[in-house]
N, C-alpha and C positions, 0 to 999 in steps of 0.2 A: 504493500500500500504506500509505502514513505520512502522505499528507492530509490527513486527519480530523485528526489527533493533531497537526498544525502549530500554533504558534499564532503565530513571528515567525517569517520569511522574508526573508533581504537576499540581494536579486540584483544588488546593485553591481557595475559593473565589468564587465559581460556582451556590449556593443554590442547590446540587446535592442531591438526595432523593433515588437513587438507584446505582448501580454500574454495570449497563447492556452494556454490548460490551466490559465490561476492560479485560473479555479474549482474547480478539483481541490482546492483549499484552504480550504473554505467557514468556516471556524472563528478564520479568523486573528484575531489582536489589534494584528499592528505587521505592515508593510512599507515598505520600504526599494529603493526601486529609483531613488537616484543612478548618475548617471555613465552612461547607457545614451543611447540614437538614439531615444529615444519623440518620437514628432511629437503632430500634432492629428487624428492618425486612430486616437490611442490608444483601447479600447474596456475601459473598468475592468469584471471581474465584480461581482456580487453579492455583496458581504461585508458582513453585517448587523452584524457582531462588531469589525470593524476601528477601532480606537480612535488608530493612528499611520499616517500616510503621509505616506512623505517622497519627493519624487521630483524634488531635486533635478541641475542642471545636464544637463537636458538638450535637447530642441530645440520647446518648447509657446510658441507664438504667442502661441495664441485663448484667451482664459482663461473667457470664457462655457461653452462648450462642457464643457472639464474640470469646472468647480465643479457646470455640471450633473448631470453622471453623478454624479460624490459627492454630492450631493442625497439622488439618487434611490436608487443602489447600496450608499452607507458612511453610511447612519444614527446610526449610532452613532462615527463620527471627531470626537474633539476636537483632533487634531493634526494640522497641512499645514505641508508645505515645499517651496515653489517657488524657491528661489534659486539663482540661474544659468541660468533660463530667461525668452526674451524676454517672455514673458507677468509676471514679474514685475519691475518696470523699477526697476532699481539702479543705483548706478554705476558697478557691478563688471561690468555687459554695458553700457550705453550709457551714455557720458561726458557726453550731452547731458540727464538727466534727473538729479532731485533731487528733497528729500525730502518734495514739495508729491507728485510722479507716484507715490510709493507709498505717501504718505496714500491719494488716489483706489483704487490699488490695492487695499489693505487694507479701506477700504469696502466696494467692489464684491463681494469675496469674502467678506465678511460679512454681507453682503445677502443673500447666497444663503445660507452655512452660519453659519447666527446661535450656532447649538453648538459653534463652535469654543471652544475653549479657549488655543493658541497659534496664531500664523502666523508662520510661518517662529523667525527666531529670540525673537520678542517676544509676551510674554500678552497676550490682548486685555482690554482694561479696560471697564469699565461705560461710560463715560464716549465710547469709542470704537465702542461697539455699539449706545449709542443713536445716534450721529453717521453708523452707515453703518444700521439700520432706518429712517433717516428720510430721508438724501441716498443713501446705495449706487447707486438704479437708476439714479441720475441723473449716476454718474461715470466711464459707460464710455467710452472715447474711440473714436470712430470715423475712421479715417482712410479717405481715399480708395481705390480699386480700381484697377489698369491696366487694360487690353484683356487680354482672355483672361484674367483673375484668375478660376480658380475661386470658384464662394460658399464663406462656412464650411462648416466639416465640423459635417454635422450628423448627430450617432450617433444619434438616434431613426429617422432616415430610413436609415439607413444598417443597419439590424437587419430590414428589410421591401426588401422584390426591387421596390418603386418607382424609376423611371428620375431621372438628376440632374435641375434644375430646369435653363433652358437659360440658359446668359448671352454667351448671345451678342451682343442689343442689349441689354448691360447700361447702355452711358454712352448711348443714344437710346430711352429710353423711350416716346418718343410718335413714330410715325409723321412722316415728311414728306412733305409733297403738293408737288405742280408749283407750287400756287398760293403757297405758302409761300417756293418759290426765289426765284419772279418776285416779290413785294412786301420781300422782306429783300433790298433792293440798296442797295451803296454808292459813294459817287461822292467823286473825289479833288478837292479843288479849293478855294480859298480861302475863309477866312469871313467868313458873310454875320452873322452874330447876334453882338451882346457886351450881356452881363447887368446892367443898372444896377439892380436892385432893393433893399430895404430892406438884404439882406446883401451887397452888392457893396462892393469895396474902401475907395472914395471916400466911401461914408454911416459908416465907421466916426468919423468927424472930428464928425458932425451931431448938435447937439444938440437936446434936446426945446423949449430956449427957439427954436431957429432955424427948428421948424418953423410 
């Protein structure tokens, strides 16, 4: 009934795990959904109007994923706040990063949404938007996969009834043959080779009159 007519909405404090019905609100200007269980299988509507989004402390990994949907969904957002979630790396969630890991950060996400105006608690300057239009794509860190690690969530694919990608042989990408086994063998046993070449220990003494 009152939709339409919303223009800020703070759902803090809710344990919210999805964000189903918030297109019921197509007009917004501000939201506010700190403190909630949103993952990376969050799915943001269509808010052309939205000018604030804060969605702090809550459980977002994959920071590609998110910035894309705001891309493409909140065109018109000059404000984001991710603090307290692992996607944006403080030293208020992990003791091991410092203030080199949310330079890179702040790049990245301004790579994608160059119209920001704030991130998190700090305006973004001129000076810091030409620094991520020109390095951003190049500061996202990739770390390694376990066994069984699902791929990212990926919400383009995830809006179409296409089945997941399989990852199953995700850490053996290439086939192994019989022939393969038999030639990679190793054998325990004492050494036959020691290296005397131009960088070997001993020519570090040798000089150019001595050769």
């Amino acid at each position: 009934m009152y939709g339409s007519k919303v223009r800020s909405l703070d759902l803090s404090f809710n344990s919210l795990t999805t964000l189903n019905h918030s297109e019921l609100f197509p007009d917004l200007e501000e939201l506010v959904l700190d403190n909630n269980n949103l993952d990376d299988t969050i799915k943001l509507p269509y808010l052309p109007h939205l000018h604030i989004l804060s969605i702090n402390n809550n459980k977002i990994t994959v920071l590609e994923n998110l910035v894309t949907q705001i891309k493409y969904n909140m065109p018109s957002l000059r404000f984001l706040s991710l603090i307290g979630n692992k996607a944006c790396p403080t030293q208020l969630i992990d003791f091991e990063k410092d203030e080199n890991d949310y330079k890179r950060y702040r790049y990245f996400v301004l790579y994608y949404l160059p119209e920001l105006r704030f991130l998190d608690s700090r305006p973004v300057t001129n000076e810091e938007l030409d620094t991520a239009l020109t390095k951003g794509e190049f500061t996202k860190i990739i770390r390694p996969r376990f066994e069984n690690e699902p791929l990212r969530f990926d919400w383009k694919l995830s809006l179409g009834s296409q089945p997941r990608p399989d990852t199953s042989n995700i850490f053996s990408p290439l086939s192994v043959s019989p022939t393969q086994e038999i030639h990679h063998q190793a054998a325990y046993g004492r050494r036959r080779y020691r290296y005397a070449g131009k960088h070997s220990e001993g020519n570090r003494f040798i000089l150019n009159r001595d050769l």
